[in-house]
Structures are given as C-alpha cells and as structure tokens.
Biotite code that builds the C-alpha atoms (Angstrom):
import biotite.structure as struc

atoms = struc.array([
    struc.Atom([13.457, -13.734, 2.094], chain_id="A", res_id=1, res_name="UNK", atom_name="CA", element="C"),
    struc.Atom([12.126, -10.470, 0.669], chain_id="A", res_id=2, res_name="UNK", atom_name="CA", element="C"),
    struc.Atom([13.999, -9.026, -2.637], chain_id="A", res_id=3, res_name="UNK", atom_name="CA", element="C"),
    struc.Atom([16.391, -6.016, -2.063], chain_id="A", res_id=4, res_name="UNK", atom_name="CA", element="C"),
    struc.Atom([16.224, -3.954, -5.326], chain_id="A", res_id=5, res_name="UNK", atom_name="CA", element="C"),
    struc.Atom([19.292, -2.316, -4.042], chain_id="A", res_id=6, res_name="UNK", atom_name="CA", element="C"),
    struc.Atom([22.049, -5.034, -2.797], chain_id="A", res_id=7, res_name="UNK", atom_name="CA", element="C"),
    struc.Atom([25.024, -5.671, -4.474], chain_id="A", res_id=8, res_name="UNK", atom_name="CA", element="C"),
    struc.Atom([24.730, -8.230, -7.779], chain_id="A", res_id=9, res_name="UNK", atom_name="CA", element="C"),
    struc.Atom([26.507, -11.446, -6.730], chain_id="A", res_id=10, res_name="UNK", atom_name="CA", element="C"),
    struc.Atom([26.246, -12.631, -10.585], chain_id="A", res_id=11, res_name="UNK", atom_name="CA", element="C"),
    struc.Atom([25.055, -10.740, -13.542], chain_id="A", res_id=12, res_name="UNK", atom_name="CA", element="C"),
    struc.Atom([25.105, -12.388, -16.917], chain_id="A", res_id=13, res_name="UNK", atom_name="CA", element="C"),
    struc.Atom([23.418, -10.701, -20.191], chain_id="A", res_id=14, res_name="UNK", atom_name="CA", element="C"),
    struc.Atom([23.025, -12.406, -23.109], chain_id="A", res_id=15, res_name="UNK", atom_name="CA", element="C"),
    struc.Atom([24.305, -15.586, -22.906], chain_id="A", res_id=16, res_name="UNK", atom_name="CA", element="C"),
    struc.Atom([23.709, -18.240, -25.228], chain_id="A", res_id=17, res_name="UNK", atom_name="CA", element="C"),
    struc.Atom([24.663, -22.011, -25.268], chain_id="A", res_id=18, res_name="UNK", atom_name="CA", element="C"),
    struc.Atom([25.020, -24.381, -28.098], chain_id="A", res_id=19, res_name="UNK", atom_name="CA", element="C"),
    struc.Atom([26.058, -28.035, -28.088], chain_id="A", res_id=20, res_name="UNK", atom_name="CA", element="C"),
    struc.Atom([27.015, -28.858, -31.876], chain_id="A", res_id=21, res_name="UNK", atom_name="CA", element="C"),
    struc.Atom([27.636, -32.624, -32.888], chain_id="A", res_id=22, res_name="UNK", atom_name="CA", element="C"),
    struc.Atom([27.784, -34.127, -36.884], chain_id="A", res_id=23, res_name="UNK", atom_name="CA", element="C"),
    struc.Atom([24.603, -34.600, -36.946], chain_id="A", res_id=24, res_name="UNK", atom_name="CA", element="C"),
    struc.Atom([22.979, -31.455, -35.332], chain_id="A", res_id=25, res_name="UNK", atom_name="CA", element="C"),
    struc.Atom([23.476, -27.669, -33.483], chain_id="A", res_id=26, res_name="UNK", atom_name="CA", element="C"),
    struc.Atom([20.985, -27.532, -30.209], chain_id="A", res_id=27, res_name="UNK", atom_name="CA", element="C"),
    struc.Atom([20.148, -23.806, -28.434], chain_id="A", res_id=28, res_name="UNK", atom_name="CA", element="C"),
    struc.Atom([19.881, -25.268, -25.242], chain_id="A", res_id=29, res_name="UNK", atom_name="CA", element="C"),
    struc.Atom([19.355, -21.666, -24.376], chain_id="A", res_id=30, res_name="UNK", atom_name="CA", element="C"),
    struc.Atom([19.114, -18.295, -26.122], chain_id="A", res_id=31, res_name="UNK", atom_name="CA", element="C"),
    struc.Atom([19.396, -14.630, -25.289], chain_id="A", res_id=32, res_name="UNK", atom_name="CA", element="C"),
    struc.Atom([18.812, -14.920, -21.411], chain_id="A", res_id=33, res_name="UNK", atom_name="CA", element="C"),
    struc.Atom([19.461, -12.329, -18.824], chain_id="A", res_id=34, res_name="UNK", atom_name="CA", element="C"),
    struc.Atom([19.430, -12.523, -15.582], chain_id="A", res_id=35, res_name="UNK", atom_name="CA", element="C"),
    struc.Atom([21.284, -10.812, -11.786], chain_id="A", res_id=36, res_name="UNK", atom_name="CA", element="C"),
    struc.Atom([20.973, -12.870, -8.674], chain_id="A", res_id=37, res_name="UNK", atom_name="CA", element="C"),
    struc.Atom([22.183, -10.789, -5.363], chain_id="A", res_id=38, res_name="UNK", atom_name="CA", element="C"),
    struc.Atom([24.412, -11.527, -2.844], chain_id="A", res_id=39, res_name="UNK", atom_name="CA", element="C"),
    struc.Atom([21.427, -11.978, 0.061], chain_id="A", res_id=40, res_name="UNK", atom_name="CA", element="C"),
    struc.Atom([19.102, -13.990, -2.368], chain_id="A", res_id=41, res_name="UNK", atom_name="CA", element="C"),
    struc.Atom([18.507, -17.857, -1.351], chain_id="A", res_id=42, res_name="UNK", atom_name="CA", element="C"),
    struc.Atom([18.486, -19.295, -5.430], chain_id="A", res_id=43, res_name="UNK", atom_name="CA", element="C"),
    struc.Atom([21.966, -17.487, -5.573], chain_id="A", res_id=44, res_name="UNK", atom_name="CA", element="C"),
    struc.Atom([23.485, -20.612, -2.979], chain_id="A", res_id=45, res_name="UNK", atom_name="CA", element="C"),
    struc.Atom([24.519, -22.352, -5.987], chain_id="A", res_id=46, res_name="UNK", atom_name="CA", element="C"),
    struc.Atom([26.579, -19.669, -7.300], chain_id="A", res_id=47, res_name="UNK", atom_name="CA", element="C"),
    struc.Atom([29.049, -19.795, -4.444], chain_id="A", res_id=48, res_name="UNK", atom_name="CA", element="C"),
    struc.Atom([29.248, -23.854, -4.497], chain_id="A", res_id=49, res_name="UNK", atom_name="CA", element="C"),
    struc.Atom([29.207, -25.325, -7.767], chain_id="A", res_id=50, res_name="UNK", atom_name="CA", element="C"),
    struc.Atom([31.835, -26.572, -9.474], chain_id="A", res_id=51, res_name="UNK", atom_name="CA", element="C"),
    struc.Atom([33.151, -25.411, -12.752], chain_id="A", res_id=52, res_name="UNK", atom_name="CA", element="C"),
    struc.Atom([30.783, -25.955, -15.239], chain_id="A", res_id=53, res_name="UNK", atom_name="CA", element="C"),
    struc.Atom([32.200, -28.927, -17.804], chain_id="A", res_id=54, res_name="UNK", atom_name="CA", element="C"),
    struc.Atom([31.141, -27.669, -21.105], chain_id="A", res_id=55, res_name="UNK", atom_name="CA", element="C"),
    struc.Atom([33.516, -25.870, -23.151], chain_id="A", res_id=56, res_name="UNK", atom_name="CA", element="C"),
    struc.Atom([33.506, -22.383, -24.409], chain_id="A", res_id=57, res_name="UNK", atom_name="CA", element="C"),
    struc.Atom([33.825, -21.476, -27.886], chain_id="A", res_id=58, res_name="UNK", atom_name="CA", element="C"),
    struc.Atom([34.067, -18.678, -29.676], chain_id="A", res_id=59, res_name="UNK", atom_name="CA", element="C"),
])
C-alpha cells in the first residue's frame, strides 16, 4: 500500500529515548528517534495489538 502524506497520524512520537540502568551500567537502547505511522499504513498493525509495553517509565 502506497503512503498517504495526508491521513490522519495513528501514532506520533518525537523524541523518545530509552535507557535500561543496572549497578553495573546505563544502556541507550535508543536515542532521539522520531517517527508518525498512519492509520491506513500496514507496519502500523502492531500499534493497535500489542500489549502494554513491560518496561517502566522514569522520569
């Protein structure tokens, strides 16, 4: 399926960055990253099925 420039954002994230810290060490499993999947684009499927994600948030 084509790309629509124009239809609706089903997830938009900007910025996000994850970190898993233990005793011995603080990994950037990822960084900085941007990215908007649409509502009518096939990698998007997993947005509407997956389960809640199991790592923790902290601030």
């Amino acid at each position: 399926m084509p790309h629509d420039p124009g239809a609706k954002p089903l997830v938009e994230v900007r910025g996000l960055n994850v970190r898993f810290v233990s005793r011995e060490a603080t990994v950037k499993a990822v960084n900085g990253v941007d990215f908007t999947l649409a509502q009518n684009d096939p990698s998007a499927s997993w947005a509407r099925a997956a389960p809640a994600s199991r790592s923790r948030c902290a601030r």
